[in-house]
Phi, psi and omega in degrees: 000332179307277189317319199272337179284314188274019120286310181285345178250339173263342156329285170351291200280309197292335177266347169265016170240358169283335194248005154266321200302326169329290176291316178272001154304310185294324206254353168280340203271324184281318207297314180301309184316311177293320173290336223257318159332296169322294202297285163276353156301324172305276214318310212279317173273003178276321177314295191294324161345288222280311184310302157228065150274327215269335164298304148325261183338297165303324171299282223264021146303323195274358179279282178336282176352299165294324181284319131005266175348264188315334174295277179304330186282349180248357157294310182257016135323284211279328167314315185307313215292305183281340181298283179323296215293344168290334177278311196315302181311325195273288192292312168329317184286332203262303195274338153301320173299300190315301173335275180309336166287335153306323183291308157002267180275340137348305191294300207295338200291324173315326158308315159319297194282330174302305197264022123313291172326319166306328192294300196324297218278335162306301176291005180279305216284344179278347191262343161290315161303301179298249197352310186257012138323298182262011157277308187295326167291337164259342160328299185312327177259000000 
């Protein structure tokens, strides 16, 4: 019985130490698992890390880019502007000289035609005059 009790305590001994050697085979087996988890969760958030900075970056290249843009585009914009705005001023200046020269010569033609009516009336009033001279001169005689 002896013999069968000193069997039945190293089965024993012999099943508790396949099952501590177990259980730490199980707990080096999570431990590696967890690191190796790790390991690629690091790995996955170093990825997503790099995608967006790298998304960042592309973003606000495209940002400069559009300002770049928009910058020249309202530089040669505002050129236009003043160009335009040079030209206007050149015909405005062109259509006054014009004006005034119309006014101009409007005045002289008026001028003109005024002292011809002068001349005109002058001479209607001296040929009214002589006419009534010698009309008075032969009454008179």
């Amino acid at each position: 019985m002896e013999t069968q009790n000193i069997s039945s305590t190293r089965l024993q001994r012999h099943q508790d130490q396949e099952f501590t050697r177990q259980q730490l085979e199980l707990r080096n087996l999570r431990s590696d698992f967890e690191k190796k988890i790790k390991h690629v969760v690091e790995e996955n958030e170093k990825k997503l890390s790099d995608i967006k900075q790298a998304y960042r970056i592309k973003g606000e290249l495209l940002d400069n880019d559009l300002n770049k843009k928009l910058i020249a585009l309202r530089s040669h914009q505002t050129y236009i502007i003043k160009d335009e705005q040079e030209r206007l001023e050149k015909e405005l200046d062109n259509i006054k000289k014009r004006h005034e020269n119309q006014v101009s010569e409007l005045s002289e033609t008026n001028s003109s035609q005024i002292d011809k009516m002068k001349e005109n009336h002058t001479e209607v009033l001296e040929n009214a005059k002589r006419k009534f001279l010698k009309t008075k001169a032969k009454w008179d005689v």
